[in-house]
Wavefront OBJ file of the C-alpha trace (Angstrom):
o trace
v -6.565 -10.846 -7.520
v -3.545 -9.511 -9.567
v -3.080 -5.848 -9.475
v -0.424 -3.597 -10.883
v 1.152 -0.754 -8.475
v 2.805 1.796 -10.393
v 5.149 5.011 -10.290
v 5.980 7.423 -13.298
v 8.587 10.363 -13.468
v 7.979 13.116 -15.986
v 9.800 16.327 -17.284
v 6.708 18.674 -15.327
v 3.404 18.393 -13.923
v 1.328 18.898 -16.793
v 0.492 17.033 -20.276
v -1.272 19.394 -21.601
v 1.624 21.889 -21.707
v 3.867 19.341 -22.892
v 5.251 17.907 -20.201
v 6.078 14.073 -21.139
v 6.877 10.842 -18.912
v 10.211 9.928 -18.831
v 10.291 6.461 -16.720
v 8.047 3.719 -15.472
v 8.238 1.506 -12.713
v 5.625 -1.175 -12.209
v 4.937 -4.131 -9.204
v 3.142 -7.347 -9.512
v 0.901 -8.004 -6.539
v -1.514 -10.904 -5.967
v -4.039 -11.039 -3.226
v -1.592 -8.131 -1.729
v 1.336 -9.794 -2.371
v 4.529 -8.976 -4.810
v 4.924 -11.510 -6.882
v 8.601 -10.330 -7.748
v 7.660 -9.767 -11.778
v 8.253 -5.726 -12.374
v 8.455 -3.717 -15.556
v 10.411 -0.659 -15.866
v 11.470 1.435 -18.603
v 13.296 4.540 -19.216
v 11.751 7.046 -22.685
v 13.021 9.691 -24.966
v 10.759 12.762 -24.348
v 11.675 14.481 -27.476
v 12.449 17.619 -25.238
v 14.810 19.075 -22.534
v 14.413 18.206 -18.959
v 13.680 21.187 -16.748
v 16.397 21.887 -13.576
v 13.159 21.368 -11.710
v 12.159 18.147 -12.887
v 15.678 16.867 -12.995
v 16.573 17.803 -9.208
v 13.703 15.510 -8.188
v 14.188 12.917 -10.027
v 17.729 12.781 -11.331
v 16.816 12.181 -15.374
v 18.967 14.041 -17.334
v 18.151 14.860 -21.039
v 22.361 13.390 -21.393
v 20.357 10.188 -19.831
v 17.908 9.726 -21.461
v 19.088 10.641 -24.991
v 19.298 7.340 -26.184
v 16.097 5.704 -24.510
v 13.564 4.140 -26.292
v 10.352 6.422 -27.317
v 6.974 5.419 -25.832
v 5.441 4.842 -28.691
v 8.181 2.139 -29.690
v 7.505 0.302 -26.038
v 3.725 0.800 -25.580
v 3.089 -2.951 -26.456
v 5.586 -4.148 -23.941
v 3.792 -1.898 -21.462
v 0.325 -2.457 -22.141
v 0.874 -6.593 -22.555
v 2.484 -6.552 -18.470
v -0.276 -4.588 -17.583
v -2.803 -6.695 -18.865
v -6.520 -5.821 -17.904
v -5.625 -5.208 -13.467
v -6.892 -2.859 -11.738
v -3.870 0.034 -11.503
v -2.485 1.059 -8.186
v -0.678 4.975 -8.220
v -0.112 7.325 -5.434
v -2.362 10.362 -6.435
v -3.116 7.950 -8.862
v -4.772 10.717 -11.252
v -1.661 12.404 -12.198
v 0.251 9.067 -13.096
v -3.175 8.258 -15.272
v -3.048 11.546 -17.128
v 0.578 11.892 -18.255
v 0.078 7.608 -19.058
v -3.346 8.316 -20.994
v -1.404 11.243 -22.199
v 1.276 9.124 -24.204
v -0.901 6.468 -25.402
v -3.500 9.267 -27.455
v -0.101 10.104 -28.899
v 0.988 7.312 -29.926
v -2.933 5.977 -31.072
v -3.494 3.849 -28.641
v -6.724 3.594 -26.314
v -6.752 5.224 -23.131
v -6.468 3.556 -19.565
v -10.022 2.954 -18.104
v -10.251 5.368 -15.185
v -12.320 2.669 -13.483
v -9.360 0.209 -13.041
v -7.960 3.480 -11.179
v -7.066 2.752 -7.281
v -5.927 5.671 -5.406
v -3.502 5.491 -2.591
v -3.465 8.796 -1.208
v -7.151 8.944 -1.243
v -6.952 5.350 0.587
v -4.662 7.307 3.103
v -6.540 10.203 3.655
v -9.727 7.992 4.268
v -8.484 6.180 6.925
v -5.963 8.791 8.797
v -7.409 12.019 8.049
v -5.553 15.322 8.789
v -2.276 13.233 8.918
v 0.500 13.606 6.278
v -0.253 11.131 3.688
v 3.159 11.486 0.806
v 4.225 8.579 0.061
v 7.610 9.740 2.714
v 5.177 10.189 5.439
v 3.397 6.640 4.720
v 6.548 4.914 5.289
v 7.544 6.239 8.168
v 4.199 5.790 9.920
v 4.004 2.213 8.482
v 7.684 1.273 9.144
v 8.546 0.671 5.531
v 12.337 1.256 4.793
v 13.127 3.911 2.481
v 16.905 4.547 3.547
v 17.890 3.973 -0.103
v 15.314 6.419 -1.745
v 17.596 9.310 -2.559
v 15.554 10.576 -5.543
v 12.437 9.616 -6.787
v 12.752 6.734 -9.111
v 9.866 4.753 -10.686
v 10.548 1.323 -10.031
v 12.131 2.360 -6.172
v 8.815 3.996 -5.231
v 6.604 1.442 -7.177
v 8.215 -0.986 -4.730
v 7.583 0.884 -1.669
v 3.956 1.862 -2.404
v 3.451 -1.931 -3.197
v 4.739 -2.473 1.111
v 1.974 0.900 1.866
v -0.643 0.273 0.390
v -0.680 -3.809 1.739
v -0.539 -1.473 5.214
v -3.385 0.742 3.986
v -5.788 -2.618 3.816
v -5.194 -4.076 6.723
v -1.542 -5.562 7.131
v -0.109 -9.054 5.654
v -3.426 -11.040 7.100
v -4.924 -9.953 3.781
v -2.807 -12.457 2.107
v -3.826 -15.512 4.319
v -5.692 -17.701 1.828
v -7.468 -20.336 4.189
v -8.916 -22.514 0.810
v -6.483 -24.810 -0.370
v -7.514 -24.928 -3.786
v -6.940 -20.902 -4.382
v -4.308 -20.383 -6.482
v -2.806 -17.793 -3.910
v -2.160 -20.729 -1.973
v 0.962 -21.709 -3.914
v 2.870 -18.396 -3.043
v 1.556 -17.862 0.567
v 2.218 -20.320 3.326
v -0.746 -19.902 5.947
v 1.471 -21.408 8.809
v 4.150 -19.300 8.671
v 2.069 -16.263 8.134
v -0.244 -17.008 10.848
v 1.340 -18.127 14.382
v -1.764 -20.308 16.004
v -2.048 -19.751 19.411
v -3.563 -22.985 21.554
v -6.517 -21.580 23.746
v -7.343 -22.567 27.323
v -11.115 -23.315 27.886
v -11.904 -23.632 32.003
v -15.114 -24.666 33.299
v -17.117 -21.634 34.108
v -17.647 -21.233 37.837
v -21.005 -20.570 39.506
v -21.366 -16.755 40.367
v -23.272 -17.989 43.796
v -20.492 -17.755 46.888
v -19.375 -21.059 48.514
v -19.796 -20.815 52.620
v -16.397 -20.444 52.856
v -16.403 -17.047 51.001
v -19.017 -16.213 52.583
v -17.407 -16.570 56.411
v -14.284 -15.284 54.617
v -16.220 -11.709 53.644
v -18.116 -11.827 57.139
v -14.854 -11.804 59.181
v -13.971 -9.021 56.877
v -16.749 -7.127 57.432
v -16.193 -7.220 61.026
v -13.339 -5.354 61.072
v -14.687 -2.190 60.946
v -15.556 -0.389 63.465
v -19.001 1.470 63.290
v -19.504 1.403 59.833
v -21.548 3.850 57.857
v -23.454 1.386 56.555
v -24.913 0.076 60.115
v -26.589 3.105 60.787
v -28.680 3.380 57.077
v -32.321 2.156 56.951
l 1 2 3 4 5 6 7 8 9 10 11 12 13 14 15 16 17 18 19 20 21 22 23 24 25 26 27 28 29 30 31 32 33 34 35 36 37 38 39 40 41 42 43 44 45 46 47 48 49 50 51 52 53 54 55 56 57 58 59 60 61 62 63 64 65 66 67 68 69 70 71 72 73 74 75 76 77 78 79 80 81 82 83 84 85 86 87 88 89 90 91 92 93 94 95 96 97 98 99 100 101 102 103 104 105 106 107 108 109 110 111 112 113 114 115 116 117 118 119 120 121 122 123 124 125 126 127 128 129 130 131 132 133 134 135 136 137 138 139 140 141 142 143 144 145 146 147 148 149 150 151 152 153 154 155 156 157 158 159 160 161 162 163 164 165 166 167 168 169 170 171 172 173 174 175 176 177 178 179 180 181 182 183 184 185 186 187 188 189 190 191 192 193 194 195 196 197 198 199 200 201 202 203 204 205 206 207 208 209 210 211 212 213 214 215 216 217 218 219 220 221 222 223 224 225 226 227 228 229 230 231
C-alpha cells in the first residue's frame, strides 16, 4: 500500500491568525517501505517570519523571498500525493495549515479520513512515555545526529524510520506472495534469516528402571527423613 509521510514548517501555529506554511517535505513508502521518491518545496508566505518561528526552523523571510507561492506549486503537490493515505506527526496541525493553503488558493481540501496520526499511534502503544518525534528516535534507535533544526524533508525522513517502528518493525515489509508487487523492492531472504529447527522424538514421561534405582539410591541417603514418619 503506498502512503505518503509528511512534515511542514510554518511562520506560527495557527492558520486562522495568519500564520502560513513555509516548506514541505514528503516520503514515499510502500508496504512500510521508502521507496526513495520525495517531494519538497520551499513557499513565499507573503509575510515576515516571526524570531520564534525562525529559531526553530531556520527560514528566514531573506530565504524565502524568492520561493515559489503555494498557489503556483499546488498541482505539483497534489499530483505526488495522489489519493494515499497521509502520514504527519500530530498529524492535525500539518492538515490544517495544508487544508489551510489549498481554500486559498481554490482548491479542495485534504480528506481528514486519509489522516494517519503518529503521535496518537505513539501514545497508544507506550502511554505516559514521551512521544515527540526526538523522543521516538531515541527510544527506537533512529539516527537524528544531523537534525539541527527542524526541516521538512529531514523529519519527513525520520518519521518515515518511526512510524515503520510504531507497526511492528521491518517484518511488516516481508511480502511472502511472489506475485505482489512489493516483491520487486523487498528481498524476503535477506530480510528474514531462516533458522533450521531440530525436531527430537518425544520421550515417554514413564521412568526407565535405571532411573528408577538411580532415584532409590538417592533417596537413601537421607537419614530419617520427614517424609518416613507421615501417614
Amino acid at each position: 500500500m503506498r502512503e505518503i509521510v509528511f512534515d511542514t514548517e510554518t511562520t506560527g501555529l495557527d492558520p486562522k491568525l495568519g500564520d502560513r506554511m513555509v516548506e514541505i517535505g514528503c516520503v514515499e513508502v510502500d508496504n512500510r517501505v521508502p521507496t526513495g521518491a520525495t517531494f519538497h518545496a520551499y513557499y513565499n508566505p507573503e509575510r515576515d517570519m516571526p524570531i520564534e518561528a525562525e529559531q526553530v526552523h531556520g527560514l528566514s523571510s531573506a530565504f524565502l523571498a524568492d520561493k515559489p507561492l503555494f498557489a503556483d506549486e499546488a498541482d505539483a503537490l497534489l499530483e505526488f500525493l495522489g489519493d494515499s493515505p497521509l502520514v504527519a506527526h500530530n498529524a492535525g496541525f500539518d492538515f490544517g495549515f495544508l487544508n489551510s493553503e489549498l481554500a486559498m488558493c481554490g482548491r479542495k481540501p485534504i480528506d481528514m479520513d486519509r489522516m494517519v496520526d503518529t503521535v496518537a499511534i505513539a501514545r497508544k502503544k507506550h502511554p505516559g512515555a514521551k512521544v515527540s518525534l526526538d523522543a521516538l528516535c531515541n527510544r527506537y534507535g533512529v539516527d537524528r545526529s544531523h537534525r539541527v533544526k527542524h526541516g521538512a524533508l529531514l523529519d519527513a525522513e525520520l518519521l518515515a524510520q518511526v512510524y515503520l517502528e510504531l507497526l511492528g518493525g521491518r517484518q511488516i515489509g516481508l511480502v511472502l506472495d511472489a506475485g505482489n508487487d512489493a516483491a520487486d523492492t523487498i528481498d524476503p531472504a535477506a530480510a528474514v534469516k531462516q533458522v533450521e529447527r531440530i525436531f527430537r522424538q518425544p520421550r515417554t514421561h514413564q521412568p526407565s528402571a535405571e532411573e528408577l534405582e538411580r532415584h532409590q539410591a538417592f533417596m537413601n541417603e537421607f537419614d530419617s527423613p520427614l517424609w518416613n514418619g507421615r501417614n
